[in-house]
C-alpha positions as CSV (number, residue, x, y, z in Angstrom):
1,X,-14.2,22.0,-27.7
2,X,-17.7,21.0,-28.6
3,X,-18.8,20.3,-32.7
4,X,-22.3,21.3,-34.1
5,X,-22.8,19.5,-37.3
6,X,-26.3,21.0,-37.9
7,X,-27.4,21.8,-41.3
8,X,-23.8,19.9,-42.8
9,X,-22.2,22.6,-40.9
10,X,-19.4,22.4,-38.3
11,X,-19.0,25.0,-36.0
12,X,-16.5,25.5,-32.7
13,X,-16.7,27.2,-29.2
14,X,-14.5,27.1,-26.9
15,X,-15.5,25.6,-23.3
16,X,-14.7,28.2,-20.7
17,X,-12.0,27.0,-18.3
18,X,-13.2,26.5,-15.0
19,X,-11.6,28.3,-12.0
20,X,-10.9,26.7,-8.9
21,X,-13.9,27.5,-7.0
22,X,-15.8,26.1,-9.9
23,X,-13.7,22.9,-9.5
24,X,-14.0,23.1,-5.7
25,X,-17.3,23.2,-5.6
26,X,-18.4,20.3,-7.6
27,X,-16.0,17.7,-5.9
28,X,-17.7,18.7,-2.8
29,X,-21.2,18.7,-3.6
30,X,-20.4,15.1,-5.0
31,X,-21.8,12.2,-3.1
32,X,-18.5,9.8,-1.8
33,X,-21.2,6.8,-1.0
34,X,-19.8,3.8,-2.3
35,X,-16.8,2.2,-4.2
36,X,-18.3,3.1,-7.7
37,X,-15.2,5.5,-9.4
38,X,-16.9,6.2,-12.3
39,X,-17.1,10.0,-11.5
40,X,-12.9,10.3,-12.3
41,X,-13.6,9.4,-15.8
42,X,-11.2,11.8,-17.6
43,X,-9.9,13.8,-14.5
44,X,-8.1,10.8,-13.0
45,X,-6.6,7.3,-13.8
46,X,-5.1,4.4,-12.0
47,X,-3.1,1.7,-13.5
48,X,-4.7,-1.9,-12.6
49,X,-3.2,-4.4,-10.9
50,X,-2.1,-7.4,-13.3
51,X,-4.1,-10.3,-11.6
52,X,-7.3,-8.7,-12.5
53,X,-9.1,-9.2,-8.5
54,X,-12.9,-8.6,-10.1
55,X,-12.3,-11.6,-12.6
56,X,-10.7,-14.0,-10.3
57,X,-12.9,-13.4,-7.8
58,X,-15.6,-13.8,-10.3
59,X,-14.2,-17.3,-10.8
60,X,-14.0,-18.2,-7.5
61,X,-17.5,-17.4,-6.7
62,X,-18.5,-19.3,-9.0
63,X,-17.5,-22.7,-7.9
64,X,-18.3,-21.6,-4.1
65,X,-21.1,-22.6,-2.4
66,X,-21.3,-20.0,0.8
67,X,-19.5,-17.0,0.2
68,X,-18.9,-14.1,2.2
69,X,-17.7,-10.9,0.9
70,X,-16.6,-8.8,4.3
71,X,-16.2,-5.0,4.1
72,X,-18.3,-4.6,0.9
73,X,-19.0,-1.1,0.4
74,X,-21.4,-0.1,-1.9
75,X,-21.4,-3.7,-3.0
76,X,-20.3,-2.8,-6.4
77,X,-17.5,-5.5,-6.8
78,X,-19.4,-8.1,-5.3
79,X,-22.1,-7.1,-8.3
80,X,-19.7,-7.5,-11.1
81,X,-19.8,-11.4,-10.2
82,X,-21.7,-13.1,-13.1
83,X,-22.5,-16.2,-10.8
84,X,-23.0,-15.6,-7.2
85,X,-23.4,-19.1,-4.6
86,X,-26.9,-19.9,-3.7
87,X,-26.2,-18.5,-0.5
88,X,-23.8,-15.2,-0.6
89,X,-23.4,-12.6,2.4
90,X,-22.2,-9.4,2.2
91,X,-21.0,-7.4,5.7
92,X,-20.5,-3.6,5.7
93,X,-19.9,-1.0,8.4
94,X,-20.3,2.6,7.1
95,X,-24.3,3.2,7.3
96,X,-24.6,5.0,4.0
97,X,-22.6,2.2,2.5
98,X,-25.5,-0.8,3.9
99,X,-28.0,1.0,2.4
100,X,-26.5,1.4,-0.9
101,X,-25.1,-2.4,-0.8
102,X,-28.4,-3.4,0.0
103,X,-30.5,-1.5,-3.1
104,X,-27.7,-3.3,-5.3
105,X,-27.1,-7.0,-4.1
106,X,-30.6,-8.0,-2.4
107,X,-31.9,-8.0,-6.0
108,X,-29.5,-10.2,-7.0
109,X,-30.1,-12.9,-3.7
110,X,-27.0,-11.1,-1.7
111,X,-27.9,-11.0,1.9
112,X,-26.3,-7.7,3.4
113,X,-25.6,-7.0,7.2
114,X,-24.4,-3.9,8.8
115,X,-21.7,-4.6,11.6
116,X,-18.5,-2.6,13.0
117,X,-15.5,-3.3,10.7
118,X,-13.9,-4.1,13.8
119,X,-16.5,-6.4,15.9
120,X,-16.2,-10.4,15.4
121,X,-18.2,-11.4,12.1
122,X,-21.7,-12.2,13.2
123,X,-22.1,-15.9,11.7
124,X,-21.2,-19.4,13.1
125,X,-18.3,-21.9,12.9
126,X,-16.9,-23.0,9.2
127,X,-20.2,-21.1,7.5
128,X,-18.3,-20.7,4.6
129,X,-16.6,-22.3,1.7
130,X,-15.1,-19.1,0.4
131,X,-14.6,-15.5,2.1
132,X,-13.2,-12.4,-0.2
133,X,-12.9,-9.2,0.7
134,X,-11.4,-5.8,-1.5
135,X,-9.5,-3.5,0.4
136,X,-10.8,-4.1,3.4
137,X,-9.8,-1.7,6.2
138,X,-8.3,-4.3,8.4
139,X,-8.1,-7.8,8.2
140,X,-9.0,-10.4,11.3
141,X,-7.3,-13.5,10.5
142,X,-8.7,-15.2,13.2
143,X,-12.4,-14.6,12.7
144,X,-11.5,-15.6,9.0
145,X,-10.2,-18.4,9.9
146,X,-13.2,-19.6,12.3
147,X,-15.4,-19.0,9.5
148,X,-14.0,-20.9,6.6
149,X,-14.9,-24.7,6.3
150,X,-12.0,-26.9,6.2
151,X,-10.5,-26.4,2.6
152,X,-12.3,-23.1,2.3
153,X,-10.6,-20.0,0.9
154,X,-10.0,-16.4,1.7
155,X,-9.1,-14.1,-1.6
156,X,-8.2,-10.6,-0.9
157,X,-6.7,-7.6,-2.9
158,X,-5.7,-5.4,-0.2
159,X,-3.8,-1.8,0.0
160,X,-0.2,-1.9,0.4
161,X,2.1,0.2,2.1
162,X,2.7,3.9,1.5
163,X,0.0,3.9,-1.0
164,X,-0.8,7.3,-2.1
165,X,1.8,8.7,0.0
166,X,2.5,11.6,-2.6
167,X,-0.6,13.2,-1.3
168,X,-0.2,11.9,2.4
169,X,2.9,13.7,2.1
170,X,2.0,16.9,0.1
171,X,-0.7,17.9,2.3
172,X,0.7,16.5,6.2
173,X,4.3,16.2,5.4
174,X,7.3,13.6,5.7
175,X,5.2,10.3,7.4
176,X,7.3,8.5,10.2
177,X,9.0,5.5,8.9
178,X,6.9,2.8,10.5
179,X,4.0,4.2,9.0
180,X,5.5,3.8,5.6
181,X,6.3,0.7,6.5
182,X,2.2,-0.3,7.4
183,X,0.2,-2.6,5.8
184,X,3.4,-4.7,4.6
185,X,2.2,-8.0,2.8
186,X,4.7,-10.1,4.8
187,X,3.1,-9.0,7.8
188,X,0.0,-10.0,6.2
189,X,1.4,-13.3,5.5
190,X,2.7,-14.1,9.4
191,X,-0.7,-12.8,10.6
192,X,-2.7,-15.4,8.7
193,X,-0.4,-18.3,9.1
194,X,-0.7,-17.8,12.7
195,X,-4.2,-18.2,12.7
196,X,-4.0,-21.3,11.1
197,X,-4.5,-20.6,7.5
198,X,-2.0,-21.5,4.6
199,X,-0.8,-18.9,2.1
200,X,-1.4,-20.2,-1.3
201,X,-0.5,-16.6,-3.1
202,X,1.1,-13.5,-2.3
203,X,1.9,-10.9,-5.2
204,X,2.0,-6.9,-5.0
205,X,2.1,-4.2,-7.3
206,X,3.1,-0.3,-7.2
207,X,0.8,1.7,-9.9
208,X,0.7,5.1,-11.5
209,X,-1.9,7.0,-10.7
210,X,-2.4,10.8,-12.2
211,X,-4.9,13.3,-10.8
212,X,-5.9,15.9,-13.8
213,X,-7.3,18.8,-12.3
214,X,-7.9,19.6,-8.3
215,X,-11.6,18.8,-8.3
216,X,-10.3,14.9,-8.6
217,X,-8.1,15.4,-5.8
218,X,-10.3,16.6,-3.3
219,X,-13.0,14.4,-4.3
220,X,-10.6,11.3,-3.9
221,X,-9.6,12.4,-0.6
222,X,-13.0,13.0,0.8
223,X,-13.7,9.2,-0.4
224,X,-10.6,7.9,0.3
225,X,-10.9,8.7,3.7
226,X,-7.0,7.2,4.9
227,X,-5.3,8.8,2.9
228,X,-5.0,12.1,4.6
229,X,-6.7,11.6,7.7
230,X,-10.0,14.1,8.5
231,X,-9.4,16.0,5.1
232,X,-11.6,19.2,4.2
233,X,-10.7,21.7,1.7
234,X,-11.0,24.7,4.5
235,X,-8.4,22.8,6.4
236,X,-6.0,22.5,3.6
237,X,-6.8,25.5,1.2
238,X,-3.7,27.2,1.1
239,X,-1.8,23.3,0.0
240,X,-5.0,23.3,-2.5
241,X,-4.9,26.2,-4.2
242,X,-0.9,26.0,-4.4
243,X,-1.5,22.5,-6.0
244,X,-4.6,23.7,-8.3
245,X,-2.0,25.8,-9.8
246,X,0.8,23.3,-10.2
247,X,-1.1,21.2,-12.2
248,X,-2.8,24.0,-14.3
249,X,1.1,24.7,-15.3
250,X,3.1,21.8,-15.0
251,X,0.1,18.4,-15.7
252,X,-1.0,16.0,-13.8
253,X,-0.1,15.1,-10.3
254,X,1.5,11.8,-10.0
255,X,1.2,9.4,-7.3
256,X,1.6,5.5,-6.8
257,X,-0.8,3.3,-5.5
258,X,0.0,0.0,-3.7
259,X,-1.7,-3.2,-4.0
260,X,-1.6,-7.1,-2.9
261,X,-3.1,-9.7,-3.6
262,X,-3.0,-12.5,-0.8
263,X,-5.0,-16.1,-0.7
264,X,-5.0,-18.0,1.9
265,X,-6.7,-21.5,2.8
266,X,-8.1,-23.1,5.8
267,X,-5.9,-26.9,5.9
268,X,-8.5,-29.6,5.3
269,X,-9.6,-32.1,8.3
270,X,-7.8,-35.6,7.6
């Protein structure tokens, strides 16, 4: 409902509804670049974890002196820092991604460097005093662990297991048990304890989520790339449109995100 107060007068209209083509439409003509979620603003929310990741890493950055922030996206997160080491690295695969990380962080000093999320980091033995990375696609505790300095740190929120797995399921069906089971912070745990490192913290979270209209759904899935693997809306229009109407009658669609937060630290040489 918009207000016109023009002249000390008030006057309504209402705003036409818009149909699902209208709603199709604009989540796919809308760039997915990026980690910046701003676009959802009133079509979709996410609870946050408790440990706030952007402030502690904020914190820890701050007393670092090399930092590496691995699988950065846009380089959004990194951004929100308000003290970045003298010298901070940022690594990202997706091509789009580089160039958007590197418009945003090289003013601010970051160095950014495209590399495949699953080659060996490109930088030397114990560069680094501190390595972070936000739901990163995978995690290489080895390569993490060559790079930290003795008594360096790696701090991590990552995506837990069956996270969004109301759509998963909604649009692909009932997901084997073992991949349910994926991305389990225990695992996550054994994985970096065998490559030397000691687990300092190790907390996870299920949070709401609710997706408003069908426009926040598809764009979410074409960014969100996982979560229902090669999505497009001619693929799965019959499941949309079924959906669009759902919501229209019954309210949001719910979901649950799943989140960890693990640090780990390289032991110090005696």
């Amino acid at each position: 409902m918009a207000t016109d107060n023009r002249a000390g007068e008030e006057s309504t209209t209402e705003t036409p509804a818009r149909t699902y083509q209208d709603l199709v439409a604009e989540a796919e003509s809308e760039s997915v670049d990026g980690w910046d979620f701003s676009w959802f603003a009133g079509r979709a929310t996410e609870e946050r974890p408790s440990w706030g990741y952007a402030r502690a890493m904020g914190e820890r950055l701050a007393r670092a002196d090399a930092a590496l922030d691995i699988q950065t996206g846009g380089g959004e997160v990194l951004a929100s820092a308000p003290r970045l080491p003298p010298l901070t690295i940022a690594t990202e695969g997706w091509p789009l991604n580089v160039a958007k990380a590197t418009a945003l962080l090289h003013p601010l000093g970051v160095a950014v460097v495209g590399t495949p999320e699953d080659a060996p980091l490109p930088f030397a033995d114990e560069a680094f005093d501190l390595v972070v990375s936000r739901h990163p696609v995978s995690t290489d505790w080895p390569e993490i662990a060559r790079v930290l300095r003795p008594g360096g740190t790696y701090f991590s929120q990552q995506v837990g297991p069956a996270s969004v797995f109301e759509l998963t399921e909604y649009f692909l069906g009932p997901q084997p048990e073992e991949v349910r089971r994926g991305r389990d912070p225990e695992a996550a745990r054994a994985a970096a304890e065998s490559a030397g490192l000691e687990v300092v913290d190790l907390r996870s979270e299920r949070l709401r989520m609710e997706f408003h209209d069908i426009g926040a759904v598809i764009h979410f899935l074409r960014k969100v790339i996982w979560i229902v693997p090669d999505f497009t809306v001619a693929a799965h229009e019959p499941r949309l449109r079924t959906l669009h109407e759902r919501i229209e009658a019954d309210g949001p669609f719910v979901a649950h995100s799943a989140r960890f937060l693990i640090e780990a630290r390289k032991p110090a040489q005696d």
